[in-house]
C-alpha positions in Angstrom: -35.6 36.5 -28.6 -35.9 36.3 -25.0 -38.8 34.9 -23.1 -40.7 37.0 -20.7 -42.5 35.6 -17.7 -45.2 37.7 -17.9 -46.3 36.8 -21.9 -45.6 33.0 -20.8 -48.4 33.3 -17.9 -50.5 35.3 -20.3 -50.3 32.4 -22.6 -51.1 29.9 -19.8 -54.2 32.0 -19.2 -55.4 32.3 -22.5 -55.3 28.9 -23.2 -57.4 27.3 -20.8 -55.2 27.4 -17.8 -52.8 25.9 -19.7 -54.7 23.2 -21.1 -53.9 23.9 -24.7 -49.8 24.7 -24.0 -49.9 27.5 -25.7 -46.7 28.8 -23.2 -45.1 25.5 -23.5 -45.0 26.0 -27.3 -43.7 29.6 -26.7 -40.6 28.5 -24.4 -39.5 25.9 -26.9 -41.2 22.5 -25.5 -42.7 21.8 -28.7 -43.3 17.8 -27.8 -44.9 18.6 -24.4 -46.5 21.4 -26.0 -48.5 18.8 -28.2 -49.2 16.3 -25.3 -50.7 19.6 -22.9 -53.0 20.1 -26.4 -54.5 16.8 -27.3 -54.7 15.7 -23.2 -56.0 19.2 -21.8 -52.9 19.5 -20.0 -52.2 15.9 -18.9 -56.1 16.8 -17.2 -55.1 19.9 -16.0 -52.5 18.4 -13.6 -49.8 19.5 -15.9 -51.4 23.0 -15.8 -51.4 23.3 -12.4 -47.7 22.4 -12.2 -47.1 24.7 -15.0 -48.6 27.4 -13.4 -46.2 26.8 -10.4 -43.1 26.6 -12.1 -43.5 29.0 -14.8 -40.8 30.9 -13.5 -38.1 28.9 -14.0 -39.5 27.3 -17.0 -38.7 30.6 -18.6 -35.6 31.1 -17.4 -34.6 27.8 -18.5 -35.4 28.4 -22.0 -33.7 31.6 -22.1 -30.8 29.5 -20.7 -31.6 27.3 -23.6 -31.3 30.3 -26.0 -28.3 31.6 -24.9 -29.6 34.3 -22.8 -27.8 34.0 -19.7 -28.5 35.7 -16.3 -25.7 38.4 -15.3 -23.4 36.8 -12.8 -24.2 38.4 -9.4 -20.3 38.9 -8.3 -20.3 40.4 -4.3 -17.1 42.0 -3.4 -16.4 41.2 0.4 -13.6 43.3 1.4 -12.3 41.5 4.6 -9.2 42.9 5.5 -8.3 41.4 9.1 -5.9 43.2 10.8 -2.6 41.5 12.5 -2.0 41.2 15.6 1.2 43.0 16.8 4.2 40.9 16.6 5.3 41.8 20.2 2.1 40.4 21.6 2.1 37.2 19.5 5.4 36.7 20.9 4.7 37.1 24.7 1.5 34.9 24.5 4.0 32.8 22.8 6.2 32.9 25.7 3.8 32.9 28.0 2.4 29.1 26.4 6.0 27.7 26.0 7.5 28.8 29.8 9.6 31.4 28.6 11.3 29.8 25.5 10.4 31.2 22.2 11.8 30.3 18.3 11.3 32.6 15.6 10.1 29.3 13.6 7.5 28.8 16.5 6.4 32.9 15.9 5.7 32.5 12.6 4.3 28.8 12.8 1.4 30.5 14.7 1.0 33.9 13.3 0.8 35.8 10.4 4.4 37.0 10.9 7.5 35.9 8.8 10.4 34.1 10.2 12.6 37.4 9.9 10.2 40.0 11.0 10.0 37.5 14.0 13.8 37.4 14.4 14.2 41.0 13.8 11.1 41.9 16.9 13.1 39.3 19.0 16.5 40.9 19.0 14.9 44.3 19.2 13.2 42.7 22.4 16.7 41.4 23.4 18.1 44.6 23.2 15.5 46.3 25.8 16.5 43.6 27.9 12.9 41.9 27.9 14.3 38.9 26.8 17.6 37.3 26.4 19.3 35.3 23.7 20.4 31.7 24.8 21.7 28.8 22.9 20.4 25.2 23.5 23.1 21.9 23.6 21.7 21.3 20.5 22.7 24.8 18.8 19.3 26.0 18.7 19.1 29.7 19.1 16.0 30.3 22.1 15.0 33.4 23.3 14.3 33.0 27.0 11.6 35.1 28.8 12.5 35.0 32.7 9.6 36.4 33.4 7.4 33.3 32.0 9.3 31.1 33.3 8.3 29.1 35.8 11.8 27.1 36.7 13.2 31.0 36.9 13.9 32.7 40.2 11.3 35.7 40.5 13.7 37.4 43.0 14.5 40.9 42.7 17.6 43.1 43.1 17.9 45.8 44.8 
């Protein structure tokens, strides 16, 4: 059976403010139950504490019994939106001086290396970029525009 609070304060009350432990006895403290009777509640210290922590004395007998409190589950729905792949490139571009990796787009977004690759060349192909090829054999896309070593001449 599980223990209410309010029958565990009405006990408290009706034996002497707790003196005699009648809730004590109630929520399964049998020893301490004994003590609060033949000491008047540890001199009605133990009464007063009782009184404060009734509460949770109940709750941790119906612990004790098996009753368990639900489980209080909160759904947080956070769904945070990405940030488009052309603009986490040109920021990219923009920090780097023009030079831009699909590793480097997808090391610092949400993005996978081939959506990365596949936004670059479709930026390659509107001209806003172009494809160059380190000593090394790196593949680099090169923003002219962010670069500051690039002449920012125009033709006519």
């Amino acid at each position: 059976m599980m223990a209410q609070v309010w029958v565990a304060y009405l006990l408290w009350l009706f034996s002497g403010f707790g003196a005699l432990g009648f809730h004590r006895f109630y929520l399964g403290k049998i020893p301490t139950g004994l003590l609060w009777a033949f000491t008047g509640g540890l001199g009605m210290v133990g009464s007063v504490y009782d009184f404060f922590t009734l509460r949770s004395q109940v709750a941790e007998a119906n612990y004790r019994r098996g009753f368990y409190a639900a489980p209080q589950t909160i759904e947080v729905h956070h769904t945070r939106e990405k940030t488009p792949l052309e603009r986490v490139i040109l920021q990219l571009a923009q920090t780097q001086q023009g030079r831009v990796t699909p590793a480097q787009v997808a090391a610092s977004s949400d993005w996978t290396v081939d959506q990365a690759q596949k936004e670059l060349d479709n930026l390659v192909r509107r001209n806003v970029c172009e494809l160059r090829v380190l000593k090394s054999g790196t593949v680099v896309y090169h923003f002219s525009e962010f670069d500051p070593s690039s002449s920012q001449e125009y033709e006519l």
